[in-house]
SEVOVEX-201716 format. One record per residue: residue in one letter; y, z, x of N, C-alpha, C, O, CB in turn. Coordinates in steps of 0.1 Angstrom, whole numbers, plus 5000, padded with zeros to 4 digits. Atoms other than C-alpha are relative to their C-alpha. Glycine has a CB too. Example, Ala and Ser with C-alpha at 12.3 -4.5 7.8 and 13.67 -1.06 7.14 Angstrom:
BEGIN
A498850005009495550785123501250005009501250075019500050124990 S498950004991498950715137501150084992502250094997500549865004 
REM end
This chain:
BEGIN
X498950064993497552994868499549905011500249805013500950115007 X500450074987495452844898499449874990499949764992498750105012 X501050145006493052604874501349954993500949864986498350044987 X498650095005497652504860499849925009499649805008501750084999 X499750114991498052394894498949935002499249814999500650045013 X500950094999495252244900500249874991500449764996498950064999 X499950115017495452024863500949915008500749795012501150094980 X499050134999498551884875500049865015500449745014501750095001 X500050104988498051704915498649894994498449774997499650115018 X501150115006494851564893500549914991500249794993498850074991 X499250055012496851454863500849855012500849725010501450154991 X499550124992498651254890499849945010500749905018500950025002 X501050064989496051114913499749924985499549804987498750105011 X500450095010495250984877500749885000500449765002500250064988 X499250105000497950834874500249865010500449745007500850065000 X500250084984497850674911498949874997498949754999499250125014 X501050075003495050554899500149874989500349754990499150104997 X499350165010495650324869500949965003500949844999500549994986 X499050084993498950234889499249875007499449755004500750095012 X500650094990496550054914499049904993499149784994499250095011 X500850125012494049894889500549914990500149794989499350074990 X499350075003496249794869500849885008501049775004500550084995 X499150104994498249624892499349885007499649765009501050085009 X500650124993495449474913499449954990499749834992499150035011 X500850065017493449374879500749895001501949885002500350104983 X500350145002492848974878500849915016500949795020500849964983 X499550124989494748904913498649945008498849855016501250075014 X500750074992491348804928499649834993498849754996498650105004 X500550095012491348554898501349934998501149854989499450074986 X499150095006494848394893499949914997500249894986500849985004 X500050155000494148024900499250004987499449914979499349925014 X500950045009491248094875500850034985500649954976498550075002 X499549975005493748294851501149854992501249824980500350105006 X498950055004496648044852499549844988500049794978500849985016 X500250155008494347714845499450084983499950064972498449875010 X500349965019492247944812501049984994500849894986499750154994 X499049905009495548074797500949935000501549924989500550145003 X499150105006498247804804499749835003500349735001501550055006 X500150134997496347524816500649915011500849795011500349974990 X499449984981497847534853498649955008497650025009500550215007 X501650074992495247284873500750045016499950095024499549764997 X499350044985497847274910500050195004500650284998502149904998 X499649854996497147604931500850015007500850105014499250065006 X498550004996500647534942500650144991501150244995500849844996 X499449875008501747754915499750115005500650185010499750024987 X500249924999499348014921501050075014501650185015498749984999 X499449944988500848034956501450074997501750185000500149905010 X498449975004504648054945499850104995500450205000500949914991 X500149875012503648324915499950145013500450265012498149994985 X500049904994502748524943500250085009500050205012499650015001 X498949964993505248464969501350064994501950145002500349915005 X499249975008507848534942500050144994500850194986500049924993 X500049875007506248874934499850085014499750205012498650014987 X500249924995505748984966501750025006502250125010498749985009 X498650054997509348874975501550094992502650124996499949834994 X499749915011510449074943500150175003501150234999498949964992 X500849854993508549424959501350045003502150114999498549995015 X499250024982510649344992501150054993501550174994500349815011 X498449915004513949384971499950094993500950174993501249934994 X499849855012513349644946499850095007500850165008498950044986 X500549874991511549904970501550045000502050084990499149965019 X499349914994514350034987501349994991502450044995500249975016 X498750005012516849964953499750174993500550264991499549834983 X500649885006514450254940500750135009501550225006498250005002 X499849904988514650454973501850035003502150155006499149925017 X499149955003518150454972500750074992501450174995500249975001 X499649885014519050584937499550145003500250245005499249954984 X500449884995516650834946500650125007500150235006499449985005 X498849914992519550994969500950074988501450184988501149905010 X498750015012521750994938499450084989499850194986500449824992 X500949985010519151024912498450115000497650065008499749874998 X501349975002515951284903499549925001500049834994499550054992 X501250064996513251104917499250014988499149904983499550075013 X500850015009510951194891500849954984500249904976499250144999 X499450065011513551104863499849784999499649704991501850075003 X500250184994513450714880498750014998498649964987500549945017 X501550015000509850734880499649984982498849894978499350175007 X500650045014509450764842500749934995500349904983499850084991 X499450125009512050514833499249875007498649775002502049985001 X501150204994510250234857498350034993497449954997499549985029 X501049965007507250384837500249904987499649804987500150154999 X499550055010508650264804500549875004500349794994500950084995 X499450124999510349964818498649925000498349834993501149995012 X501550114998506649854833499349984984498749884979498550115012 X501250005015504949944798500849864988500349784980500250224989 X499650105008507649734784500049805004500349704996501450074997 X500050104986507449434809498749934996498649804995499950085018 X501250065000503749394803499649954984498949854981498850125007 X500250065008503849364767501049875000500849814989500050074992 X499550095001506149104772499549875006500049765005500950045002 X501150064992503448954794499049944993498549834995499450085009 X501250025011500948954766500749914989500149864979499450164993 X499450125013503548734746500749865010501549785007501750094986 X499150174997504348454771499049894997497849894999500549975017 X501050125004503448094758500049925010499449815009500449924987 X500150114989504247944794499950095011500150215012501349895001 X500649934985503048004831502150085005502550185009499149805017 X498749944994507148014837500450124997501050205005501049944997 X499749895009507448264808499150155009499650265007499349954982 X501249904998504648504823500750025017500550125023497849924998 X499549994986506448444859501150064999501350135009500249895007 X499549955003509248564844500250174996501150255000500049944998 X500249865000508048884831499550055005499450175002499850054994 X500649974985506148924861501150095012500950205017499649835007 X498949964994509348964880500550124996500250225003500949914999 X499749895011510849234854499550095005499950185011499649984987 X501549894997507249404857500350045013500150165016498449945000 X500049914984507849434894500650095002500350205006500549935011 X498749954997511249514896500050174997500450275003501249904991 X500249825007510349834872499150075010499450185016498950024982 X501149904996507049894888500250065015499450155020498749924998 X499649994990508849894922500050195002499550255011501349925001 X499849865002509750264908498750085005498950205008500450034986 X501149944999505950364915499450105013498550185015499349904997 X500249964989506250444949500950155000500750235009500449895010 X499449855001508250754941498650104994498750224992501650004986 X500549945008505450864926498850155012498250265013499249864987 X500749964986503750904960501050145005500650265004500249845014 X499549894997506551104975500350124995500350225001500649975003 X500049875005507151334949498550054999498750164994500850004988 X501549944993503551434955500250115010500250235011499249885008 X500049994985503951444989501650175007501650265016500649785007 X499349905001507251684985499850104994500450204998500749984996 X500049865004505951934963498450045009497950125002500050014981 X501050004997502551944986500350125014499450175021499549845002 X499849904987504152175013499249995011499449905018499850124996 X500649954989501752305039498749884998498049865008499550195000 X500950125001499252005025500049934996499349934985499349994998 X499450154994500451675031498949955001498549874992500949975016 X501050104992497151595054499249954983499149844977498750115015 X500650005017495351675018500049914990499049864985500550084992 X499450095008497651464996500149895005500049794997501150024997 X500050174993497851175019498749915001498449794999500450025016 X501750065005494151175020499649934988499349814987499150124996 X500950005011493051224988500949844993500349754987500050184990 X499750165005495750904979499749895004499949784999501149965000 X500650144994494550674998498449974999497949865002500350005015 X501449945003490950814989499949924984499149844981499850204999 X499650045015492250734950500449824998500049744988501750104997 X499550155001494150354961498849975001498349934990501049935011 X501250084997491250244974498950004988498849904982499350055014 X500649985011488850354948500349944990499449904983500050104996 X499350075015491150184920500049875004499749784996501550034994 X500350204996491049844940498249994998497949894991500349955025 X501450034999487249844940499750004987498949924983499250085007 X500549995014486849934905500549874993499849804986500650134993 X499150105008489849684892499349855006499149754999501850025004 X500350174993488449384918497949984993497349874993500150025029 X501250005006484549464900500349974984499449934977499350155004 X500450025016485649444864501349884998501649854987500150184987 X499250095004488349164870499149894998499749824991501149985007 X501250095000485348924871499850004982499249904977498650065011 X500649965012484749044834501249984992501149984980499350145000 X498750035011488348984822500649905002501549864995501150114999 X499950185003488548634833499549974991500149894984499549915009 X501150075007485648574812500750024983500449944974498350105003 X500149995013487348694781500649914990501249814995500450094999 X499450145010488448474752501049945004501249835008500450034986 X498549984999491748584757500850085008501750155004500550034990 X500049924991492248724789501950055003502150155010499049925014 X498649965001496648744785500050114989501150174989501049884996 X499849875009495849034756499650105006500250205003499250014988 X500349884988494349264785501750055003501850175005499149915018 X498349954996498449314792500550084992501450154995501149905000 X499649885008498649504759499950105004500850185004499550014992 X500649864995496249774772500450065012500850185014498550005003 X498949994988497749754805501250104995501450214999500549855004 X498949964997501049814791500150164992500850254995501049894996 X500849855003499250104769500250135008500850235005498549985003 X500749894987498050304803501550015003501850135005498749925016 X499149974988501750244818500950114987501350224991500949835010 X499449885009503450434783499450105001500150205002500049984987 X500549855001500650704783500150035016499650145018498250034992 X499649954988501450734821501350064999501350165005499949915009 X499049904996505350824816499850084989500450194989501549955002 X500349835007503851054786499950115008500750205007498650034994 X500549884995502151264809500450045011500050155016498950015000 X498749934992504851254836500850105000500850215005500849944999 X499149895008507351384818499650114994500650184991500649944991 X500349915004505251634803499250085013498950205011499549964988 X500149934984504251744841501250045003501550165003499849895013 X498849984997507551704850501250104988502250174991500449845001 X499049935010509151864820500750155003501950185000499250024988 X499349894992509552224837501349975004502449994999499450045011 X499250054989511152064866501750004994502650064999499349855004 X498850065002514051904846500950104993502150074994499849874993 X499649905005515052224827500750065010501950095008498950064993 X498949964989516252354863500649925009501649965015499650075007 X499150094989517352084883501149854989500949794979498449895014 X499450095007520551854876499649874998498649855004501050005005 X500550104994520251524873500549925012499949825018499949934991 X499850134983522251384905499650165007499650285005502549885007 X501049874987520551564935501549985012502149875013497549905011 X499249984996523151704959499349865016498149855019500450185000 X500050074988523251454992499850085011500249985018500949945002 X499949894988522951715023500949895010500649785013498250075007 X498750074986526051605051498750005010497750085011501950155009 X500650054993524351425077500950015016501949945019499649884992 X499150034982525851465116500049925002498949874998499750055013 X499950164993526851125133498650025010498149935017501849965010 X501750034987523551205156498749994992498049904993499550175013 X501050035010520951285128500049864991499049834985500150114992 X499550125008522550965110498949885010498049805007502249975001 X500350084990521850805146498449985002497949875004500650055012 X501149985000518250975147499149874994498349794999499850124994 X501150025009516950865114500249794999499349714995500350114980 X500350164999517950455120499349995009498249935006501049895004 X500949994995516350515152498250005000497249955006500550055003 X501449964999513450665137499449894986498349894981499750194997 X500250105011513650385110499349865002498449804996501349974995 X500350134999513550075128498150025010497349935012501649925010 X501550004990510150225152499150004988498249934991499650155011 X501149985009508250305118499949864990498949824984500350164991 X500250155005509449945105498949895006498049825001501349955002 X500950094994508049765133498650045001497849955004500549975012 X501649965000504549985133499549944984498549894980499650205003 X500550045018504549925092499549884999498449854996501449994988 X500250195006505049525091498749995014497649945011502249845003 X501250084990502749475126498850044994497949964995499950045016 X501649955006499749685109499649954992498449934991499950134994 X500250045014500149545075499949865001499249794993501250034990 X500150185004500749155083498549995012498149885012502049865007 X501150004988497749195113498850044992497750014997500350105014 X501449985007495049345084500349944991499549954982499550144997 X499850115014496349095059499749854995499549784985501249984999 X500350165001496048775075499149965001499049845001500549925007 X501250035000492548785077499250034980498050054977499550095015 X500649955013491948875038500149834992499049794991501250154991 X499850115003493248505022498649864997498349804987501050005010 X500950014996490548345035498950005006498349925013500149994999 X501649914993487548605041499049954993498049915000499750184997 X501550085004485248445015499649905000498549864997499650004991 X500150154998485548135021499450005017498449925018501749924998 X500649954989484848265062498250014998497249955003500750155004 X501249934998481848435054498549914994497449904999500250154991 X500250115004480848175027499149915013497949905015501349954996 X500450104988480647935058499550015012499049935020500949955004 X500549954986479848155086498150054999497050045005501350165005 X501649905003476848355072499349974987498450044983500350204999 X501050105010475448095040500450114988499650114978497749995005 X499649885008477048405019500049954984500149824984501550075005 X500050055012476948364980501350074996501950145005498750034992 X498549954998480348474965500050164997500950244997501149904990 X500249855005478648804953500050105012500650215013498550024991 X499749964992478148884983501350005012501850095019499249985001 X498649964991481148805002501350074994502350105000500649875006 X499349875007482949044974499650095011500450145019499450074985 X499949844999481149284985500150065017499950175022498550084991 X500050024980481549195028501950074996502550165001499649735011 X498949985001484849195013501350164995502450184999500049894993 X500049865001485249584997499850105010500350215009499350024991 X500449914993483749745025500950055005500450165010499249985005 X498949924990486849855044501150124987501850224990501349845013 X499849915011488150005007499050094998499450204994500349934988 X500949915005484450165002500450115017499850215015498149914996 X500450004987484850275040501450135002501350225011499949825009 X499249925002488250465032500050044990501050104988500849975001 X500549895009486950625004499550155011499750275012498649914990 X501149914991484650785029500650095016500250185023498749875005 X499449914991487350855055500750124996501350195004500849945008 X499349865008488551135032500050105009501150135014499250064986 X500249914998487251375047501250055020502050125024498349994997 X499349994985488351325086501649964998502149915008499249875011 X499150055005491751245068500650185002501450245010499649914985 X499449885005492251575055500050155016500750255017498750044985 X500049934985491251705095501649995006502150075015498849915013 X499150084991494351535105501050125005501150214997500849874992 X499049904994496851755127500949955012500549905022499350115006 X499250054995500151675139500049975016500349865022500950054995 X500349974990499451825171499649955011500049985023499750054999 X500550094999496651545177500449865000499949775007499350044996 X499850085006498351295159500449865006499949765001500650054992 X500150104988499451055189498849965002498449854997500550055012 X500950054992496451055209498749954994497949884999499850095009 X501350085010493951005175500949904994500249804994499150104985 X499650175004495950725162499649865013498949765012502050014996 X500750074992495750555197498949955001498849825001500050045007 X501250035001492150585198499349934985498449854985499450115005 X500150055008491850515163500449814999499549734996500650094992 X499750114999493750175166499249935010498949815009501050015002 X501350084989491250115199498849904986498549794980498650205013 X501850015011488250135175500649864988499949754986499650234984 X499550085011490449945147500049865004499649764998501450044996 X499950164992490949645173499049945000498949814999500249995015 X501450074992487249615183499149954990498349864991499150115008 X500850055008486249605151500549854990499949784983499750124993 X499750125005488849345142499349895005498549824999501449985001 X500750134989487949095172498650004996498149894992500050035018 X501050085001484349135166499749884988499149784990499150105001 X499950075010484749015129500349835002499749734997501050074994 X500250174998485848675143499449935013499649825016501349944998 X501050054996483348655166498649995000497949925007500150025005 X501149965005480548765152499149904993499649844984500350094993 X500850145001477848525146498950054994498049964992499749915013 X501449935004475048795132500550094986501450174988499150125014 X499849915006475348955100500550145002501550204999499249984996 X500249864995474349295113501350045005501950134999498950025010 X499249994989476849295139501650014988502450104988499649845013 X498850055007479549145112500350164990501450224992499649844989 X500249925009478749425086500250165007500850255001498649974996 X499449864993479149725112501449975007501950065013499150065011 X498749964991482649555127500950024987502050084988500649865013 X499049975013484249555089499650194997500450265002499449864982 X499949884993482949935087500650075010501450165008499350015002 X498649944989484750035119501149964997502050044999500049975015 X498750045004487649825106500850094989501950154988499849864995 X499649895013487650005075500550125004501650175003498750044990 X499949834999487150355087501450065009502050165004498650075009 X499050044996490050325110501049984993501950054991499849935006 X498750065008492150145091500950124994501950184996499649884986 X499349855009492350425065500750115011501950145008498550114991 X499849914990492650695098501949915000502849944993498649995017 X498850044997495750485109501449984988502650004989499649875008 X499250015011497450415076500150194994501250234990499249884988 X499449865009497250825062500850025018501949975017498350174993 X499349994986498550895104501449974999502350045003499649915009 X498849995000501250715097500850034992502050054994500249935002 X499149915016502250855061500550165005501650215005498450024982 X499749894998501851185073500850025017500750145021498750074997 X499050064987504051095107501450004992502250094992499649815006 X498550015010506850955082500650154999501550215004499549944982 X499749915011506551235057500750175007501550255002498350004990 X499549894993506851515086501249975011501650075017498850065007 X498550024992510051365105500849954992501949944998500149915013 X499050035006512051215075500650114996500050214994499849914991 X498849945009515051365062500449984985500950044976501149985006 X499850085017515251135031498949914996498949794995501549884999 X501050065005511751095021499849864987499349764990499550104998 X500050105005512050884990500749855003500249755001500450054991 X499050074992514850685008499249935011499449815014501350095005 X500650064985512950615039498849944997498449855004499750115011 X501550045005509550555021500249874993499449784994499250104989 X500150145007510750265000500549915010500049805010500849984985 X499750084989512350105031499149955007499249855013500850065007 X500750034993509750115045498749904995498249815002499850115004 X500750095009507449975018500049875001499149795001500350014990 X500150125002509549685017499549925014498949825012501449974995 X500750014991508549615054498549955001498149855006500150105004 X501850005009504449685040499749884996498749824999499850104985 X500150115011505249395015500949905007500349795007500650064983 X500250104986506949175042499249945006499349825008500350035008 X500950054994503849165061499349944987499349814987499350095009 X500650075008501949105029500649864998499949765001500050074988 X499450135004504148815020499649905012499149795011501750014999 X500050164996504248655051498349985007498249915017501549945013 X501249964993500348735061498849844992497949784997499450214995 X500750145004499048415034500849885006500249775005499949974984 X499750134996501248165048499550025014499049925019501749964997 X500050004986500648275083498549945000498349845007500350165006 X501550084998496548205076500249874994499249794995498750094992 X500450145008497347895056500149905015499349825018501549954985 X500250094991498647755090499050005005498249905005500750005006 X501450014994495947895111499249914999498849835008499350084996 X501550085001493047765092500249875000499349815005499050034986 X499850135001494447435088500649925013500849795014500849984990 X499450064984495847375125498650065007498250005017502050085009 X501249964990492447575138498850024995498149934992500350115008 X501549955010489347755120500450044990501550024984499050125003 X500149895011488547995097500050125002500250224995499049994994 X500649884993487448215125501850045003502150165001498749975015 X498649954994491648215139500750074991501950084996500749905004 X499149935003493148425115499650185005500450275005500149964986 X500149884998490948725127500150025023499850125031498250044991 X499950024985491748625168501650054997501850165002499649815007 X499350005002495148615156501050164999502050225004499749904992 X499649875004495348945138499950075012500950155015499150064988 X500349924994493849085166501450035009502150135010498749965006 X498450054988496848965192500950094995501350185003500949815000 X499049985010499049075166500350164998501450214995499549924988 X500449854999497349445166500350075013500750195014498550025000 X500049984991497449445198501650085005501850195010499649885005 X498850004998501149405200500750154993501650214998500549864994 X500249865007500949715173500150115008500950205010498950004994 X500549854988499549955196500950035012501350135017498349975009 X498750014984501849845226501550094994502350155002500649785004 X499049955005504649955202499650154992500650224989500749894991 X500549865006502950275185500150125020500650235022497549964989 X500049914988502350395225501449995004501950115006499049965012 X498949954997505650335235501050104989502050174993500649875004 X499149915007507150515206499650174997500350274994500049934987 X500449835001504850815205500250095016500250215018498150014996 X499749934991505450845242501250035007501450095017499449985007 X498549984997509250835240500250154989501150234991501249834995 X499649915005509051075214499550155004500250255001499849984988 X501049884995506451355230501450055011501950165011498149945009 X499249984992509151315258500850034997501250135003500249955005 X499349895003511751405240500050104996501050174999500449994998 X500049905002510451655225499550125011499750235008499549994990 X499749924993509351815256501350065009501350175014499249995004 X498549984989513051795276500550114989501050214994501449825003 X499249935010514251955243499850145000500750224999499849964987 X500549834998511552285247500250015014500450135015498150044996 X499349964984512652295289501450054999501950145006500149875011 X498649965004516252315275500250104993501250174995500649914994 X500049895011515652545250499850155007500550255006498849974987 X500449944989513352745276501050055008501250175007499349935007 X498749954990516452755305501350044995502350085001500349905009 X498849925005518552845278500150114994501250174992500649944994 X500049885002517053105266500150115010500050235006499150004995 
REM end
């Protein structure tokens, strides 16, 4: 029975996993994709294809996260399964860049569903959250490094638009082995999930507790974003870098949260304020030095602290979410779209930068920007400690 349960949280870290490869697979390569395959010279396009898909995210997320109230969560999960599988072969048959932008969109819209895949994790994980939160973000990162190492190898290929077959392959034998996870499950539960009545104060709570975890989401996400756009082109110019190497300047904060697994899985609510604080210290110092940094050495240990951090502060705040929501699927894609906000607007934000200042101002920028982060993470963890102690004095004098 123990080596059942076990099979299955693996089966679906599997899955997590070709989600992330798959999806990041050839974006370090578009411009080079678009001219092979349709003969697209203007990296104007590339830009649009990618505002239009992150733009895409932004509205589906919380389309998902709503049904989810309505709908089994894992039932939505394997139709945007099947929709993606079907999406990508339709990818592998476009004869124009428009055509491929088109089922691009589609592909999103489905794959938007993927983020359920997280929470229902995270819901059946009970007493270990810290665990699950870990070990996924242990798993994301891992699948970016793998997918950003062998997309180099599927530019090269003849016919690098037939890679979307196999793709859409992985995303059918993914709602296989969903639904055959899930298959118990659906034998006892209906398919609309009852709503639980909400009091006009808990209603009041969870916008409250919506709009503080929005503004920590988008400031974290567009402040470690806007310095990614152009990092190799930085490093390139700053430190004589070849592009092999500024890959791999450029993985280290994914190799770096691989490796925070472990202090991941320490995490305790109890702590969870005052190590995110200091975590974000560390996260700052190592942003700023990055664009001041004028020595390799120096450069190479502030992306390391950036990394290790980073991960600390991103599982922190999942497992923050995941232990004060009421409507986890619901609140998680809301929040997503937030995530994919900052993404969106984190390349236009460096396009101005570098072109009104350096190369070095998008990591001065982020920093400010972090800054502003932290100012809003302390005021929100120290309005909430506060209320939650008036609440145990009340409870106290009324007992």
């Amino acid at each position: 029975m123990r080596a059942g349960k076990r099979v299955v949280p693996s089966v679906l870290f599997a899955c997590v996993f070709l989600f992330v490869y798959t999806e990041v697979l050839l974006s370090p390569f578009y411009p080079q994709f678009f001219q092979k395959v349709f003969g697209v010279q203007e990296f104007s396009f590339t830009g649009f294809y990618i505002f239009v898909c992150r733009l895409t995210v932004v509205i589906s997320s919380p389309i998902w996260g709503f049904l989810a109230r309505k709908v089994d969560g894992k039932r939505l999960l394997i139709i945007g399964q099947i929709g993606t599988a079907l999406s990508c072969a339709l990818m592998a048959l476009s004869k124009s860049e428009h055509q491929f932008l088109m089922f691009s969109i589609l592909l999103l819209a489905f794959k938007s569903s993927y983020l359920l895949l997280y929470t229902i994790m995270i819901q059946a994980a009970g007493n270990e959250r810290r665990k699950v939160t870990g070990t996924y973000h242990a798993v994301f990162q891992s699948a970016v490094i793998a997918s950003t190492i062998t997309s180099g190898w599927v530019i090269n290929l003849a016919h690098p638009l037939q890679v979307f077959w196999w793709i859409a392959l992985f995303d059918l034998l993914q709602g296989i082995v969903c639904f055959a996870v899930f298959r118990r499950g659906f034998a006892k539960e209906t398919l609309l999930e009852p709503v639980a009545e909400q009091t006009e104060k808990k209603s009041e709570g969870d916008i409250a507790f919506l709009v503080k975890m929005a503004l920590l989401i988008f400031t974290l996400h567009f402040s470690v974003n806007i310095i990614r756009p152009f990092f190799t082109v930085f490093t390139e110019e700053t430190f004589d870098m070849t592009s092999v190497g500024g890959s791999f300047l450029f993985l280290i904060p994914s190799l770096m949260a691989v490796l925070a697994l472990p202090a991941i899985k320490r995490l305790s609510m109890g702590r969870l304020h005052t190590l995110y604080k200091a975590s974000g210290l560390l996260l700052f110092i190592g942003l700023l030095l990055q664009g001041i940094s004028s020595d390799i050495g120096w450069f190479i240990l502030s992306r390391c602290l950036f990394g290790f951090f980073l991960a600390i502060c991103q599982a922190s705040l999942d497992i923050y979410l995941f232990q004060r929501s009421h409507h986890t699927h619901y609140h998680y894609s809301i929040l997503s779209s937030f995530q994919n906000l900052g993404l969106l607007l984190a390349p236009i934000s460096a396009l101005v930068l570098v072109e009104d200042y350096s190369l070095s101002s998008p990591f001065v920028a982020a920093s400010f920007i972090f800054v502003i982060h932290l100012i809003i993470a302390a005021v929100t963890m120290y309005m909430r400690n506060r209320s939650e102690k008036t609440s145990t004095e009340a409870k106290t004098k009324g007992g």
